[in-house]
N, C-alpha and C positions, 0 to 999 in steps of 0.2 A: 726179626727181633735182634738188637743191638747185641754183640758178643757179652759175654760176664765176665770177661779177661782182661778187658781194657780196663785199665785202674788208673780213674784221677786221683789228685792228692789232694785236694781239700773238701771243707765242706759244702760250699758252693757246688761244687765239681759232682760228688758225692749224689747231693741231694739231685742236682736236676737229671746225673744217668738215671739213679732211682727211681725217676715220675717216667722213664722211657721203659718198668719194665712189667708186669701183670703177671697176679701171683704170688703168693708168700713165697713159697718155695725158690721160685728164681730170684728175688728179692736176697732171696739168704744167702743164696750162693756165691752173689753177687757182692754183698756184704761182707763174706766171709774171705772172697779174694782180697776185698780192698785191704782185710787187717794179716795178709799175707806179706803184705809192702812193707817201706818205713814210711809210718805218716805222723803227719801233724799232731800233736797230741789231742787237741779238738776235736781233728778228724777222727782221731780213734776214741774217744769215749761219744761223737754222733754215732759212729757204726755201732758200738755195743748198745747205745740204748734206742737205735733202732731194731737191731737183732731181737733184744727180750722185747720189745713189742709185737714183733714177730713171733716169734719163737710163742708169746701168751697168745696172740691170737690161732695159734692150731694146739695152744693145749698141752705143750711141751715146757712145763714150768721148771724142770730144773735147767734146761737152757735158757730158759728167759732169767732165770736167777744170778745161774755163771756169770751170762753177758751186764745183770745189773749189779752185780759186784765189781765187775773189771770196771764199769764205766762207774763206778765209785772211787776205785784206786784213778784215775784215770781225772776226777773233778780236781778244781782248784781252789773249792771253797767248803769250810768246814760243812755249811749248811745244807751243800748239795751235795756231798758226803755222806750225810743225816739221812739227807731225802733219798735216795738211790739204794742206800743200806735199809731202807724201811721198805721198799716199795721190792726188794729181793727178797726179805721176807714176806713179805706178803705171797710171792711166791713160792717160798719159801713149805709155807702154810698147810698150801694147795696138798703138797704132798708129805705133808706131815712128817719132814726131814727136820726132829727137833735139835740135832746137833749143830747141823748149818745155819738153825734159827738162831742157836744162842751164840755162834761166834759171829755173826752178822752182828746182834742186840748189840754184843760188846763192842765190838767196833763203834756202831752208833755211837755209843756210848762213849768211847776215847776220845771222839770228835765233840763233844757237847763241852762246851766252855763255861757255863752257869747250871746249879742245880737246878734253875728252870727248866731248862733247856734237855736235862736230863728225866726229869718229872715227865715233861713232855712226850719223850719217847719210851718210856716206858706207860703212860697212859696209850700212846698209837699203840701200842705192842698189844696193850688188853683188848683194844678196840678191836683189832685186826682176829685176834683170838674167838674173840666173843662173834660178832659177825659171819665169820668163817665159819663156827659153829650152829648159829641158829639157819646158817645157806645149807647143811647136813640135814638140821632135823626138819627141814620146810623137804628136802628131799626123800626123808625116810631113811637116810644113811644114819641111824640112831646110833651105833659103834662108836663110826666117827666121830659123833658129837658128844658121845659119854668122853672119850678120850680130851678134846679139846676141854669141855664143861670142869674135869676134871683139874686140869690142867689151871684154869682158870681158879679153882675154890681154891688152891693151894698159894697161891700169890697174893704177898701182904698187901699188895696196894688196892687190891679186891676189896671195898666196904662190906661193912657188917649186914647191909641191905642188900647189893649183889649177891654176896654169900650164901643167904636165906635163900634167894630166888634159885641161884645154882644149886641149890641141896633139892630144893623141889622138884627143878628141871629132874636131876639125875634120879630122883624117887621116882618119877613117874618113866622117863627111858627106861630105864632097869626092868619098871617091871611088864613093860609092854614087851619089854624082850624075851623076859621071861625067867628073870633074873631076879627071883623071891628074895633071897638072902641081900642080895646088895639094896633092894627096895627097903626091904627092911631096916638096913643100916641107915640108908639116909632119912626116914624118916622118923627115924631113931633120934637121928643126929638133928635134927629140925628140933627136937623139941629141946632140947641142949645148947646150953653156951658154945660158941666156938673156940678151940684153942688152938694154936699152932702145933702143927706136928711133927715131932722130933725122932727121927732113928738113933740108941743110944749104942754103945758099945757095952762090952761087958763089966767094964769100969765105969758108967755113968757118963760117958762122955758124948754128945754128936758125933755120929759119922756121917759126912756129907759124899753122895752120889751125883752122878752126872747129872748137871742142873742149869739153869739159868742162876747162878751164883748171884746176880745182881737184885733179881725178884726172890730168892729163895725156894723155887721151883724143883722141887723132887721129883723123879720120878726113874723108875726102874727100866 
């Protein structure tokens, strides 16, 4: 097998060692030397968003996130900026690392040029939420997916329709868990208007906690 020490410097160079070598692991290794060097800027955001493809494929999502953050600083264009910081969240996700989700968002976010564009990634955000969630309860990780679900009902961009359906979801989690009280609340709350929820201070004022500040997202 080829050494993992010899380090080309482009991408070219890069990809065809890569096809000489079998195995994630030596992959990585291999990978991780090349971003030991001084390289091409190219070349170094192909290594990182080879790396987090790696790295997802054995399951290790907060290096596949690292690597798709750096190969985000690392893009030349707002869009694929967008794209890189969405796709780090998504692994993100995996492990339910909500602080690195929400400075990821923002960033996304810094980078969007038109409130479309912004719309947008804040709908991929609920998308990625919501999915990742209903992949918990097809597994029976019902926790998991109260937490994501939850997470979800509180986000203004969440319809009046979703809402419903996430209050139902979490009535029935709850109480398959075992979790009378909290079934009760939401099924409580099912038959009730929805209103946004406000933590006040002792003066009547909001106090805002660590959140997705953009979605309005609480949570302790």
């Amino acid at each position: 097998m080829p050494s993992t020490k010899i380090i080309p410097n482009s991408v070219a160079e890069i990809e065809a060692k890569l096809k000489a070598y079998f195995g994630d692991m030596v992959k990585i290794e291999f990978l991780e030397n090349c971003l030991k060097q001084l390289l091409p800027n190219d070349a170094k955001r192909f290594c990182h968003l080879k790396l987090a493809e790696l790295y997802a494929n054995r399951l290790m999502w907060s290096s596949a996130a690292e690597n798709m953050e750096l190969a985000a600083e690392t893009a030349v264009t707002f869009k694929d900026k967008i794209s890189f910081y969405m796709k780090e969240i998504s692994y993100l996700i995996k492990i339910s690392d909500f602080l690195m989700i929400d400075k990821a968002f923002k960033k996304a976010l810094l980078c969007a040029n038109t409130n479309t564009e912004k719309e947008t990634i804040k709908q991929t955000l609920k998308l990625q939420l919501m999915e990742q969630a209903e992949d918990y309860e097809k597994k029976n990780k019902r926790s998991n997916a109260i937490q994501l679900y939850q997470r979800l009902l509180e986000m203004p961009i969440t319809s009046e329709t979703e809402k419903r359906h996430l209050i139902e979801k979490l009535a029935g989690l709850n109480s398959k868990l075992g979790r009378i009280k909290e079934a009760i609340h939401y099924e409580t709350l099912a038959k009730k208007p929805l209103e946004p929820k406000k933590n006040l201070d002792e003066d009547g004022k909001e106090v805002k906690k660590l959140s997705f500040e953009d979605l309005g997202i609480e949570w302790a």
